[in-house]
DRENPA-3360 file (N, C-alpha, C; in nm, 2 decimals, always signed):
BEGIN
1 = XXXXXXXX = +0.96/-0.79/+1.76/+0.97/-0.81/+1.90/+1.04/-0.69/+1.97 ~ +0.97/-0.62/+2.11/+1.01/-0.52/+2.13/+1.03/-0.53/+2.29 ~ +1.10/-0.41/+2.32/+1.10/-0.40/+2.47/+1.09/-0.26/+2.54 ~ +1.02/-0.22/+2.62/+0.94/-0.08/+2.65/+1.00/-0.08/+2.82 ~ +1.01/+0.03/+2.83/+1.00/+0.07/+2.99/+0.99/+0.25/+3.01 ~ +0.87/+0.30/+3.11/+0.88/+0.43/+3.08/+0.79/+0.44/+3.27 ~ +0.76/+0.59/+3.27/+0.74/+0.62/+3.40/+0.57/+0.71/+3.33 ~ +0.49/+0.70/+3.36/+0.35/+0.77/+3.40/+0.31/+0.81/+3.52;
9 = XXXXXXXX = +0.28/+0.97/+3.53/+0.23/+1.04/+3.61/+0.07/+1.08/+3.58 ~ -0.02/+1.04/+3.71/-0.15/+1.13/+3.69/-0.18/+1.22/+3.79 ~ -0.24/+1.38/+3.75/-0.27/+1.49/+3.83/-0.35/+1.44/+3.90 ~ -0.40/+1.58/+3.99/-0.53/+1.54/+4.06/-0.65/+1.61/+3.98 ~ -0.63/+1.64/+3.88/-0.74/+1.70/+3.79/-0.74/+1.57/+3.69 ~ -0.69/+1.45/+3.66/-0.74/+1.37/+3.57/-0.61/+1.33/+3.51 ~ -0.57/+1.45/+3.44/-0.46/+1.42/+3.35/-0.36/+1.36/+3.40 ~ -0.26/+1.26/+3.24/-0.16/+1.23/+3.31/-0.03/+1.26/+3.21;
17 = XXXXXXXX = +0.10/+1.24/+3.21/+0.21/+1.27/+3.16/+0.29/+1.14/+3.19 ~ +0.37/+1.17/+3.10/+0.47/+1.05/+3.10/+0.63/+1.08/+2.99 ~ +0.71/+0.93/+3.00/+0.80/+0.90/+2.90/+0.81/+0.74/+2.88 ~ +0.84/+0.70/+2.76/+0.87/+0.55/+2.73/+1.02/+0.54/+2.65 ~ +1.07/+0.43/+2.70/+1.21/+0.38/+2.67/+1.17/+0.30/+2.60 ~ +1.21/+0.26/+2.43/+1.17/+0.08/+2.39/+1.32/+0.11/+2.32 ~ +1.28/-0.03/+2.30/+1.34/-0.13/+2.17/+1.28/-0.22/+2.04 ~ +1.29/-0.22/+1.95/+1.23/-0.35/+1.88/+1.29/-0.41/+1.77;
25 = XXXXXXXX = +1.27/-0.51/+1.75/+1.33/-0.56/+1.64/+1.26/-0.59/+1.53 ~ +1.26/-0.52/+1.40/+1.16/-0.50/+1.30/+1.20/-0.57/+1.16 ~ +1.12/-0.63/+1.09/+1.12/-0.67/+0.98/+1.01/-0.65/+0.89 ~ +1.07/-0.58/+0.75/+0.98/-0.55/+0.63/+1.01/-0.61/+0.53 ~ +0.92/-0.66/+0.41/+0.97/-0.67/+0.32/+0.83/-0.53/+0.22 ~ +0.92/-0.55/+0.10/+0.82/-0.49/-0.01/+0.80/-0.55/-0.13 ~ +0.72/-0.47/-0.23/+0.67/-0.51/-0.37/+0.76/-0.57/-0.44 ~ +0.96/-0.51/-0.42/+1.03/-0.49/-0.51/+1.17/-0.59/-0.50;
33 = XXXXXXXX = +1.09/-0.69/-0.42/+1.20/-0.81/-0.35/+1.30/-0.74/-0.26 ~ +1.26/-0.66/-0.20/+1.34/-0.60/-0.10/+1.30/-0.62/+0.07 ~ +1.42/-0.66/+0.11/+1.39/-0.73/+0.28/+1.44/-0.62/+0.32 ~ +1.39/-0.55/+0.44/+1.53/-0.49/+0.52/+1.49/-0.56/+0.70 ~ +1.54/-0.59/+0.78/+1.59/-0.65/+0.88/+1.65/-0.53/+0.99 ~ +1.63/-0.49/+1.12/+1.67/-0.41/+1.18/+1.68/-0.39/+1.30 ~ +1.67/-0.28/+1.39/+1.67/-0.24/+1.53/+1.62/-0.10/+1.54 ~ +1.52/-0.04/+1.58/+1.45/+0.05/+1.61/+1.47/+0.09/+1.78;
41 = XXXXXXXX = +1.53/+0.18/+1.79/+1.52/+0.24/+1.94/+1.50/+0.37/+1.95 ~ +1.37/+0.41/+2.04/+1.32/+0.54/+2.01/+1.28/+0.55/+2.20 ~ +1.27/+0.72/+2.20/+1.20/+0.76/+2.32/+1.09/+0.83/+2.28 ~ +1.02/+0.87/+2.36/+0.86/+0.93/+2.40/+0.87/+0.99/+2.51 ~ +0.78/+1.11/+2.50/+0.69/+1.17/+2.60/+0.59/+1.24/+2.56 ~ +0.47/+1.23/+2.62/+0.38/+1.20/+2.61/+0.28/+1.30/+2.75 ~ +0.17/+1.34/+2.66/+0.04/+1.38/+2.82/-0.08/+1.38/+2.73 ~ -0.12/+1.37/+2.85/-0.34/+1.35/+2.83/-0.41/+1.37/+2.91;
49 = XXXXXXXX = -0.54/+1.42/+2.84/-0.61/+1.43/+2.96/-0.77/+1.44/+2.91 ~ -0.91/+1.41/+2.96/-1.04/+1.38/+2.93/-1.10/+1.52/+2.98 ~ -1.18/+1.52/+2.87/-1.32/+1.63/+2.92/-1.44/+1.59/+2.90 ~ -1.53/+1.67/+2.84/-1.69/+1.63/+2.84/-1.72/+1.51/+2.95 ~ -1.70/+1.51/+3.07/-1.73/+1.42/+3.17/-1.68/+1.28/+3.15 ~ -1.52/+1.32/+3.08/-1.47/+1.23/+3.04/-1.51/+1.11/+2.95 ~ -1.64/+1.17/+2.86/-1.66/+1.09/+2.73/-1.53/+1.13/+2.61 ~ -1.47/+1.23/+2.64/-1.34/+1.27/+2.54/-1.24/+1.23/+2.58;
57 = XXXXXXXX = -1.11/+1.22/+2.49/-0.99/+1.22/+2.52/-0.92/+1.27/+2.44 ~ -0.77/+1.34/+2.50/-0.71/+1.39/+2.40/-0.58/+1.35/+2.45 ~ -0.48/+1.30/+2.37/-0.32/+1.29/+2.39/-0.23/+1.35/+2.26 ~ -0.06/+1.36/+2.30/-0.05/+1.42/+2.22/+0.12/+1.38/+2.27 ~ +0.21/+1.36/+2.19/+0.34/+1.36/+2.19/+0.46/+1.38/+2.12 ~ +0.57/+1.40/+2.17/+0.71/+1.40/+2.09/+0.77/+1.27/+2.10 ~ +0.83/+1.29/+1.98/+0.93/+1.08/+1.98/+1.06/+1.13/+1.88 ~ +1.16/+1.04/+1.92/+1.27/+1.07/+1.86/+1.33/+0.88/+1.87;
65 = XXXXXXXX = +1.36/+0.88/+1.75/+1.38/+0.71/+1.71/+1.50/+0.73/+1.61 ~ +1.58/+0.60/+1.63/+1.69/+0.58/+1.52/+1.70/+0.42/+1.49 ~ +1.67/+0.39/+1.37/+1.65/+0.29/+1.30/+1.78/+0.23/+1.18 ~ +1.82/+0.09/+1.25/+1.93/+0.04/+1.19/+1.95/-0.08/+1.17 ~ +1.94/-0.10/+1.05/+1.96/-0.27/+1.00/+2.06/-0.28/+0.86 ~ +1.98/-0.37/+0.75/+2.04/-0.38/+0.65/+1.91/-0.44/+0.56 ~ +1.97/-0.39/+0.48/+1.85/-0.43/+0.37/+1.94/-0.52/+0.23 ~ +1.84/-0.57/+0.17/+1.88/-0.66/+0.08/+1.76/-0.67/-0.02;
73 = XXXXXXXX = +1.83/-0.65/-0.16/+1.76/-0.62/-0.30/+1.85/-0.71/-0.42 ~ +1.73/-0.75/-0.46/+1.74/-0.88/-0.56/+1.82/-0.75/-0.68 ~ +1.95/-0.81/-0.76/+1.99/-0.79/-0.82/+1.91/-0.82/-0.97 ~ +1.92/-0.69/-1.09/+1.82/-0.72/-1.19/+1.96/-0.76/-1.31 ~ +2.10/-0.70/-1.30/+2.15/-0.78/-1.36/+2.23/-0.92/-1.35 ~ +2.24/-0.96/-1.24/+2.23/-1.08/-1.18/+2.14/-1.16/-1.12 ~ +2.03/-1.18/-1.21/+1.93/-1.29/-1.15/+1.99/-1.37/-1.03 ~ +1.92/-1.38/-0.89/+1.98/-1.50/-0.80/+2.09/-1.43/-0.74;
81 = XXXXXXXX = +2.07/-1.32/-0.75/+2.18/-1.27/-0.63/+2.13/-1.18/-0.56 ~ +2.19/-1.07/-0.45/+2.15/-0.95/-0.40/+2.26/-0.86/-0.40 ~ +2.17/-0.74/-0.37/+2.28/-0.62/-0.28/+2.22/-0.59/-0.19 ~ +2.34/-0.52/-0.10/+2.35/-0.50/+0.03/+2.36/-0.37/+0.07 ~ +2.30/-0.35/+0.23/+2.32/-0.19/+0.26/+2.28/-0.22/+0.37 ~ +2.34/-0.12/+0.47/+2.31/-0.10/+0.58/+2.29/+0.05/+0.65 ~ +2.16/+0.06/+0.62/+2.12/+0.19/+0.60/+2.08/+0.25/+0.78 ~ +2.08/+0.38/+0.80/+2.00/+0.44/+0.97/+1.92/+0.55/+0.92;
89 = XXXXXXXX = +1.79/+0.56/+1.00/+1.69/+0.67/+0.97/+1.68/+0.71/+1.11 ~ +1.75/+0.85/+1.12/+1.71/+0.91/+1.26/+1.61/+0.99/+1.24 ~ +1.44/+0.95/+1.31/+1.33/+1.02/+1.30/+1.31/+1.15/+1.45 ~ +1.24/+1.20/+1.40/+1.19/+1.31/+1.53/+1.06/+1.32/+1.52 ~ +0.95/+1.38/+1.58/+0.79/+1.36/+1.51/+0.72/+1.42/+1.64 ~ +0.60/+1.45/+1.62/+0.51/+1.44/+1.70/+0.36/+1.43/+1.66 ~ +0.28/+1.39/+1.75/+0.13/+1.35/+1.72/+0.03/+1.38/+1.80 ~ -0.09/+1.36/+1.79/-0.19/+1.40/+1.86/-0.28/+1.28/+1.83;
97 = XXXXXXXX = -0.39/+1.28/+1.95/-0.49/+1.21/+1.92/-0.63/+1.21/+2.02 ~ -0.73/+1.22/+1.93/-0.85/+1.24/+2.02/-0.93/+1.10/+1.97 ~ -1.01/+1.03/+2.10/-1.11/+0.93/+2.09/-1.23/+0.95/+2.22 ~ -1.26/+0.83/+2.22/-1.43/+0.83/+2.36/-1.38/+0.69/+2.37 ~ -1.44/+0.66/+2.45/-1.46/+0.54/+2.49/-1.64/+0.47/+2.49 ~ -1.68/+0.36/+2.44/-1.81/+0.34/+2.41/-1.83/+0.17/+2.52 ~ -1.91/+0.22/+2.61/-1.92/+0.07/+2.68/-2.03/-0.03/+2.62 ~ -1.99/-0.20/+2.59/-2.04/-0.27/+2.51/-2.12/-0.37/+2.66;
105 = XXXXXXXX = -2.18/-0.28/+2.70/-2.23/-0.35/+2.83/-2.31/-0.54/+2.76 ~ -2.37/-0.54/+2.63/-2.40/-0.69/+2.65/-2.32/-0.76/+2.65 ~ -2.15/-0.74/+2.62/-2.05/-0.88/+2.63/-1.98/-0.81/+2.75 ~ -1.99/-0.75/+2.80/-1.89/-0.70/+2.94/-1.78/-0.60/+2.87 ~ -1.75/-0.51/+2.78/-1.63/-0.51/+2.68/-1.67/-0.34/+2.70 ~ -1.58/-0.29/+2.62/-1.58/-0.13/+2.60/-1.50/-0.13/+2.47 ~ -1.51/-0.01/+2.37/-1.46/-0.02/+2.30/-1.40/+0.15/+2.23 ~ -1.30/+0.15/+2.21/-1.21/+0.28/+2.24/-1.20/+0.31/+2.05;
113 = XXXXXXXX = -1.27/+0.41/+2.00/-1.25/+0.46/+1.86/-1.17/+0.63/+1.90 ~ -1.11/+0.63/+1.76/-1.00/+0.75/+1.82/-0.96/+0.81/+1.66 ~ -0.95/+0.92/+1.63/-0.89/+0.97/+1.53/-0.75/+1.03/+1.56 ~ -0.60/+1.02/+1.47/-0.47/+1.11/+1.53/-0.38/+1.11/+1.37 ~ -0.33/+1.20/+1.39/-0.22/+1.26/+1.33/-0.08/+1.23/+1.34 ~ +0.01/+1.23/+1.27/+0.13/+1.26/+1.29/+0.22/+1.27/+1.23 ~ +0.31/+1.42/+1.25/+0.39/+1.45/+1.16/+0.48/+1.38/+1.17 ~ +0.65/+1.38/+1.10/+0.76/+1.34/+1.15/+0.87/+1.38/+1.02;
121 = XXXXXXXX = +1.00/+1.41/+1.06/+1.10/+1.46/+0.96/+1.22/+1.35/+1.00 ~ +1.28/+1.23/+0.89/+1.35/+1.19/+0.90/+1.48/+1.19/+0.80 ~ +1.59/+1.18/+0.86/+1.73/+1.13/+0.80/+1.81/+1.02/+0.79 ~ +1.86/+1.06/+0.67/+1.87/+0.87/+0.62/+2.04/+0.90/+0.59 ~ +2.09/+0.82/+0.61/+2.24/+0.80/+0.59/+2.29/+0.63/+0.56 ~ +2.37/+0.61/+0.52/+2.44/+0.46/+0.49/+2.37/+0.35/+0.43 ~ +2.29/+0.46/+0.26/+2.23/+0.42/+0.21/+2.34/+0.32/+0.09 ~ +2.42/+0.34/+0.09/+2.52/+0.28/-0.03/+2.52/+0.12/+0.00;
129 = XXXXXXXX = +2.50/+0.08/-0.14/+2.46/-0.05/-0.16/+2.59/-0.14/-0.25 ~ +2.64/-0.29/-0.17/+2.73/-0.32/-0.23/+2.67/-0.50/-0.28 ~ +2.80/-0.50/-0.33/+2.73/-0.67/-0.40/+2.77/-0.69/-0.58 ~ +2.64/-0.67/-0.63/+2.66/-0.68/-0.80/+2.72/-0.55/-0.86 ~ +2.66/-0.56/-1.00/+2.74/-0.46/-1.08/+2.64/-0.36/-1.07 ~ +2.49/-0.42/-1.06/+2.43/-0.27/-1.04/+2.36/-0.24/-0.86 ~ +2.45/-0.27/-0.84/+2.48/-0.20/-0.67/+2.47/-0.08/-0.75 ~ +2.43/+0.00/-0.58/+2.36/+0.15/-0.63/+2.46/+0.23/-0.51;
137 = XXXXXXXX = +2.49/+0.33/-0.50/+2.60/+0.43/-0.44/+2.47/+0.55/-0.37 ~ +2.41/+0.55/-0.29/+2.28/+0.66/-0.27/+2.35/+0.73/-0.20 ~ +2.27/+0.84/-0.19/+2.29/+0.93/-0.09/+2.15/+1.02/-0.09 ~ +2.14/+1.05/+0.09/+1.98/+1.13/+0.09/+1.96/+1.22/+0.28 ~ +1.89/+1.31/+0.17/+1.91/+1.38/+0.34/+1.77/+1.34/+0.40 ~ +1.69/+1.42/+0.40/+1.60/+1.37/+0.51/+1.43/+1.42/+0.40 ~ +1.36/+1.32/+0.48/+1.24/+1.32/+0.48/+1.11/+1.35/+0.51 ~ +1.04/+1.44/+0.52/+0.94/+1.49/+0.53/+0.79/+1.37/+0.56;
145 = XXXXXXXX = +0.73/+1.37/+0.67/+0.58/+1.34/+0.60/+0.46/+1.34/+0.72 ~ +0.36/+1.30/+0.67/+0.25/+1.32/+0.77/+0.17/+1.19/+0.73 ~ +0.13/+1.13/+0.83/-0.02/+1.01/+0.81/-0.11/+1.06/+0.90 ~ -0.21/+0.98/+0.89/-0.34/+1.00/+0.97/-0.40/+0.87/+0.96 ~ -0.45/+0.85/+1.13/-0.49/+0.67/+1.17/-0.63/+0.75/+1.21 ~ -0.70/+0.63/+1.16/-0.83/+0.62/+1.23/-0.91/+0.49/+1.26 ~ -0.91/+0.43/+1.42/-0.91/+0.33/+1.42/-0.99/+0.30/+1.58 ~ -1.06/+0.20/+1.63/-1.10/+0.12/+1.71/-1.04/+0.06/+1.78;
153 = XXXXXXXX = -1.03/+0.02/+1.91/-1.00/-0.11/+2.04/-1.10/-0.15/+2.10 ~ -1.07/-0.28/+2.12/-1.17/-0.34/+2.16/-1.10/-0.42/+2.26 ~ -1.20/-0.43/+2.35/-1.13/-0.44/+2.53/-1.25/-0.52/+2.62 ~ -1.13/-0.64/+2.66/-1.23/-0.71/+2.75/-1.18/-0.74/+2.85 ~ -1.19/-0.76/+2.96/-1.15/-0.79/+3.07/-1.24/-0.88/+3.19 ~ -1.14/-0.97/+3.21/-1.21/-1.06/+3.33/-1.09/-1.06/+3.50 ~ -1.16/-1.18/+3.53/-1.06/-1.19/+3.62/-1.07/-1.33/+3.68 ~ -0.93/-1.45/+3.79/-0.90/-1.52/+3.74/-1.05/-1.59/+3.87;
161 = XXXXXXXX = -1.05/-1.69/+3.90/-1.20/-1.75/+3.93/-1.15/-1.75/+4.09 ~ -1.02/-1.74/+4.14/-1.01/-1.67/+4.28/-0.97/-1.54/+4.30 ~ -0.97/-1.44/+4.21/-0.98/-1.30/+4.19/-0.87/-1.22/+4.23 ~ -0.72/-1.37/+4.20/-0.64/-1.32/+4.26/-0.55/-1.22/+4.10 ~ -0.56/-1.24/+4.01/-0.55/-1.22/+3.89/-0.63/-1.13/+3.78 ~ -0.57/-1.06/+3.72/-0.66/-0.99/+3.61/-0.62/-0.96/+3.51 ~ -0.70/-1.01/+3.39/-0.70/-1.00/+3.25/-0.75/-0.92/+3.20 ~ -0.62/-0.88/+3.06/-0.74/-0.78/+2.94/-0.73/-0.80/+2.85;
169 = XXXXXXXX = -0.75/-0.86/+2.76/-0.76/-0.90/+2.62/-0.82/-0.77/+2.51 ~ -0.70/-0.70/+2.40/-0.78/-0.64/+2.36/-0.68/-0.62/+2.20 ~ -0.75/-0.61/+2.12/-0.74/-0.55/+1.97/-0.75/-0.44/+1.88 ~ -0.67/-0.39/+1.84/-0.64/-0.24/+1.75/-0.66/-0.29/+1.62 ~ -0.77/-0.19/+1.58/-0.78/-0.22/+1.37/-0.82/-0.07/+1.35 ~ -0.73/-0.08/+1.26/-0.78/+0.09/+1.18/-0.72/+0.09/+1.04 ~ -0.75/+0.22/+1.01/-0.68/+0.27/+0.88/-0.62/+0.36/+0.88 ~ -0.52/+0.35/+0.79/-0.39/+0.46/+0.78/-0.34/+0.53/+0.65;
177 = XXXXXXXX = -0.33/+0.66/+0.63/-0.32/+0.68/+0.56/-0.16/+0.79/+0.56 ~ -0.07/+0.73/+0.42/+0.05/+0.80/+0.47/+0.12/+0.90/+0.36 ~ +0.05/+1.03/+0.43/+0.07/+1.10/+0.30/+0.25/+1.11/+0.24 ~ +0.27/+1.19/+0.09/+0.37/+1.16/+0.03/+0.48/+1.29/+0.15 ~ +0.63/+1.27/+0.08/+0.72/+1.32/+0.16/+0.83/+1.33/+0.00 ~ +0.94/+1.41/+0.06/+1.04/+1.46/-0.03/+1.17/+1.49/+0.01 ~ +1.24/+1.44/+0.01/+1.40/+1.48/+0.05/+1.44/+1.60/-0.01 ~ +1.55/+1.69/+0.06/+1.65/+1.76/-0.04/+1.70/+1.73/-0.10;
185 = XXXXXXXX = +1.74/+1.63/-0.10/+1.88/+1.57/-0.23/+1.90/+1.43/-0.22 ~ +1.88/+1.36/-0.32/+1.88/+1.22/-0.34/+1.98/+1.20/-0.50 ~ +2.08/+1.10/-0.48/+2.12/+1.08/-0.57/+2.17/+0.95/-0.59 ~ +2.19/+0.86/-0.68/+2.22/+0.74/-0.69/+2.27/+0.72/-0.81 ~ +2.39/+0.67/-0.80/+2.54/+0.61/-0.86/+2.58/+0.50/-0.90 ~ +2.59/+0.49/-1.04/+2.63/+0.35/-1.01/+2.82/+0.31/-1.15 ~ +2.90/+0.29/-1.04/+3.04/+0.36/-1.12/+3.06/+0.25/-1.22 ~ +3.01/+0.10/-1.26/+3.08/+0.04/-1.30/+3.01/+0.07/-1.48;
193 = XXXXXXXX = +3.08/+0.09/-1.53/+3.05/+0.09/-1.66/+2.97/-0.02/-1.75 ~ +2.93/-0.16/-1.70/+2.86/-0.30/-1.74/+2.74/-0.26/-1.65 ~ +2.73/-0.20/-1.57/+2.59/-0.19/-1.47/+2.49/-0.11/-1.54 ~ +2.51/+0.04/-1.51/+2.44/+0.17/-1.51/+2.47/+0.21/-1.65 ~ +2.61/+0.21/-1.71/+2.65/+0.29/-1.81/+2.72/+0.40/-1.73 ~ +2.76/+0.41/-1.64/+2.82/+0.47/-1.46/+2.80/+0.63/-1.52 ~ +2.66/+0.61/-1.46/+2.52/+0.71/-1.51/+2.51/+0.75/-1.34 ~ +2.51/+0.90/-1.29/+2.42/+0.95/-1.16/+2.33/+1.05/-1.20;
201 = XXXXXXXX = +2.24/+0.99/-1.10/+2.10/+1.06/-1.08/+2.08/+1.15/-0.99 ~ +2.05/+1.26/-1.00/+2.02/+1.42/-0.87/+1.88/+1.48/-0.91 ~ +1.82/+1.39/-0.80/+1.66/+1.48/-0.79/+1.61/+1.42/-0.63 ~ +1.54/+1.57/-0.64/+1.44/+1.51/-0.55/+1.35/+1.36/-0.52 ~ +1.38/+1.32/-0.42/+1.30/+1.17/-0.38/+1.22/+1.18/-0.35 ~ +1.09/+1.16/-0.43/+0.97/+1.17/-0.43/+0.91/+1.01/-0.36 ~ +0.86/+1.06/-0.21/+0.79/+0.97/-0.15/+0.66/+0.93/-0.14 ~ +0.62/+0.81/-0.26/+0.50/+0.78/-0.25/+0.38/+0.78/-0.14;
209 = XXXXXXXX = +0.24/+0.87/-0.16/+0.19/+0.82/+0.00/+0.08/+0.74/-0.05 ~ +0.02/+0.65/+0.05/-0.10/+0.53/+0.03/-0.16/+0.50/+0.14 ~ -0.28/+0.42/+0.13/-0.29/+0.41/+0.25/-0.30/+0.23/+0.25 ~ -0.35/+0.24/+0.41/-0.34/+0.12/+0.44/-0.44/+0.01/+0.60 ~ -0.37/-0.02/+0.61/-0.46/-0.08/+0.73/-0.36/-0.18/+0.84 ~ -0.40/-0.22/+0.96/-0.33/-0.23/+1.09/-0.39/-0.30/+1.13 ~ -0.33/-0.40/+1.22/-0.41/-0.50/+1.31/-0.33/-0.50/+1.45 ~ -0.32/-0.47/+1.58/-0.30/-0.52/+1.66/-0.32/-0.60/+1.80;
217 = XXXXXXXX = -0.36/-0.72/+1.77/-0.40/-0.79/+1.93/-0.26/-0.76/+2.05 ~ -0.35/-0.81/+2.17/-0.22/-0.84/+2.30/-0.35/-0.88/+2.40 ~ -0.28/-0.91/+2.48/-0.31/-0.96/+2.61/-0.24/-0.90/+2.73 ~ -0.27/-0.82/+2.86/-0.23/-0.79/+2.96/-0.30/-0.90/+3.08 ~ -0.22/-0.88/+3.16/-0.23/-0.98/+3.27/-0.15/-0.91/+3.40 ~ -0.19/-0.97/+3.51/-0.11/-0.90/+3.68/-0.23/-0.91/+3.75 ~ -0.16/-0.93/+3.89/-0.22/-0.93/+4.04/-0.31/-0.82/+4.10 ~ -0.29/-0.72/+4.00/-0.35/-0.58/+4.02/-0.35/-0.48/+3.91;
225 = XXXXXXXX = -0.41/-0.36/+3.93/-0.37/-0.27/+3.85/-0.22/-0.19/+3.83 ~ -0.19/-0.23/+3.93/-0.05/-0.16/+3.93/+0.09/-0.23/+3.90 ~ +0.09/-0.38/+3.88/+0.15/-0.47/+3.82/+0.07/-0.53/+3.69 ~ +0.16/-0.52/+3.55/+0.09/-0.59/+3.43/+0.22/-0.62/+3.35 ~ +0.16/-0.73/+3.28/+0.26/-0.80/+3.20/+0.18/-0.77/+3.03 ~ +0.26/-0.77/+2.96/+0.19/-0.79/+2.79/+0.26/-0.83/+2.72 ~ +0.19/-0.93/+2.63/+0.22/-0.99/+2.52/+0.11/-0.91/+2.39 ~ +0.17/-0.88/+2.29/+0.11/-0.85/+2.16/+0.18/-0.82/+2.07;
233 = XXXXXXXX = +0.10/-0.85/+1.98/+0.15/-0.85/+1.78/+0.13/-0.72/+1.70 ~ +0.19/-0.66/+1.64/+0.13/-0.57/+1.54/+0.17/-0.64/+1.39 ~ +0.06/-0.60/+1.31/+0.06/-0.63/+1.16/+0.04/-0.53/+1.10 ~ +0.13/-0.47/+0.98/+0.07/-0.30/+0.95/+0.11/-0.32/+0.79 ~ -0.03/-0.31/+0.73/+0.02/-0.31/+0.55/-0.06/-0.18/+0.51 ~ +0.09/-0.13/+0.40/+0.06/-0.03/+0.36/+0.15/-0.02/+0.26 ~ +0.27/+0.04/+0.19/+0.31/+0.05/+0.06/+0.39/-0.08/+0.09 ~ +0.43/-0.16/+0.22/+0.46/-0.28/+0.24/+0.43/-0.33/+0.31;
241 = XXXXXXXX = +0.48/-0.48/+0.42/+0.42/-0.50/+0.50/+0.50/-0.47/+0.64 ~ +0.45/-0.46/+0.72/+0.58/-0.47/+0.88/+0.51/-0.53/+0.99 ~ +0.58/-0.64/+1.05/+0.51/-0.72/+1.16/+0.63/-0.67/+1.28 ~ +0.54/-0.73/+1.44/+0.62/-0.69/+1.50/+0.57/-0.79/+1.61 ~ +0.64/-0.79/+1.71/+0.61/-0.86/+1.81/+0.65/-0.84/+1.96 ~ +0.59/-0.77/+2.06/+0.60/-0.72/+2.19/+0.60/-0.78/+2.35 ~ +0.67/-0.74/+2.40/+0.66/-0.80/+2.56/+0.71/-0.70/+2.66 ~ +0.60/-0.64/+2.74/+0.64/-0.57/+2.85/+0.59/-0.57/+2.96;
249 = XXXXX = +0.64/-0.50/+3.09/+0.57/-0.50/+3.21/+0.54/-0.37/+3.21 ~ +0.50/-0.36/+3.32/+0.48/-0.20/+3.37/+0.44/-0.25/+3.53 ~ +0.47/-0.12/+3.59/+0.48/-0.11/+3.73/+0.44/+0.04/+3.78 ~ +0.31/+0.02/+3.85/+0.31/+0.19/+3.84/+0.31/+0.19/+4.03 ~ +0.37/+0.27/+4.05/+0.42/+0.32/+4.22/+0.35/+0.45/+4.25;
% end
């Protein structure tokens, strides 16, 4: 569940620019009985703008996010228990992305395919994990990586039967692919002598990449184009899963 607020500008040659404020509240789990639980708050800015008679599109942006929760991992020498950590990943990144737009004139619909990029270098701190005996002591600088989405929208819109209202119903599916990444220095500790054998580890953290796939519906609604409300979901599996859940306005002046 998230919360967005930003300002959009369009030229008089087409293009437009912007920034977005959010929030969200995120939950993953993975393969390895590991939950983490959090808060994601990032900024954006952002521009775009269409050529070939506007069958093209191209955008492209910076984002800067800091991500903070706690995670929780089933303990292996304590069956039925966990450990704990309350870890933050301050990201920075930027991306690109080109698509067309394709009108589905026999259901009324259009439908938006798009290929994008995106690099990003993050830092991870308050990775130390407490609880059992094989709690783990981490430490890690930052992370490296790149993915590439390639994916479809599908977009419909009506309006309400006294035309005082207007709807858009539309859906994001693609594929994702997230290449591997590497920290400088990762190490993990574990002091108690019944746990580890209070054995530390110093190597590079080698970040698996995979790919994966995305789903996201919403619904926009408002009296005009210039007032909209939205409700939508994202579902995103890939080396785990992450759901999400959104609600915002927008107001353009």
């Amino acid at each position: 569940m998230g919360v967005h607020a930003g300002l959009i500008r369009q030229t008089d040659e087409g293009a437009n620019y912007g920034f977005t404020l959010g929030a969200n509240r995120v939950t993953t789990t993975g393969d390895t009985s590991a939950k983490f639980e959090g808060n994601d708050i990032r900024a954006d800015v952002f521009a775009g703008t269409t050529f070939y008679n506007d069958l093209l599109s191209f955008d492209a942006g910076f984002s800067v996010g800091r991500l903070s929760g706690e995670t929780r991992r089933d303990s292996v020498m304590a069956p039925g228990t966990t450990n704990v950590a309350s870890p933050t990943a301050t990201t920075i990144g930027g991306w690109a992305r080109i698509g067309t737009v394709l009108p589905m004139k026999a259901v009324g619909a259009y439908a938006t395919p798009f290929l994008g990029v995106q690099v990003s270098s993050t830092s991870l701190s308050n990775l130390e994990e407490t609880g059992q005996v094989d709690a783990l002591k981490v430490t890690a600088k930052t992370i490296a990586q790149t993915s590439l989405r390639a994916g479809v929208g599908f977009h419909k819109q009506w309006e309400s039967e006294d035309g005082t209202w207007r709807y858009r119903f539309s859906a994001d599916l693609g594929y994702l692919n997230q290449g591997s990444g590497e920290t400088s220095d990762f190490t993990a500790t574990n002091a108690d002598t019944n746990g580890l054998n209070g054995q530390s580890y110093t190597s590079p953290l080698r970040v698996t990449g995979g790919s994966g796939y995305y789903f996201a519906p919403s619904i926009n609604f408002g009296p005009n184009e210039n007032t909209t409300y939205s409700l939508g979901l994202t579902y995103e599996k890939n080396q785990g899963t992450g759901t999400g859940f959104n609600i915002s306005y927008r107001k353009r002046f």
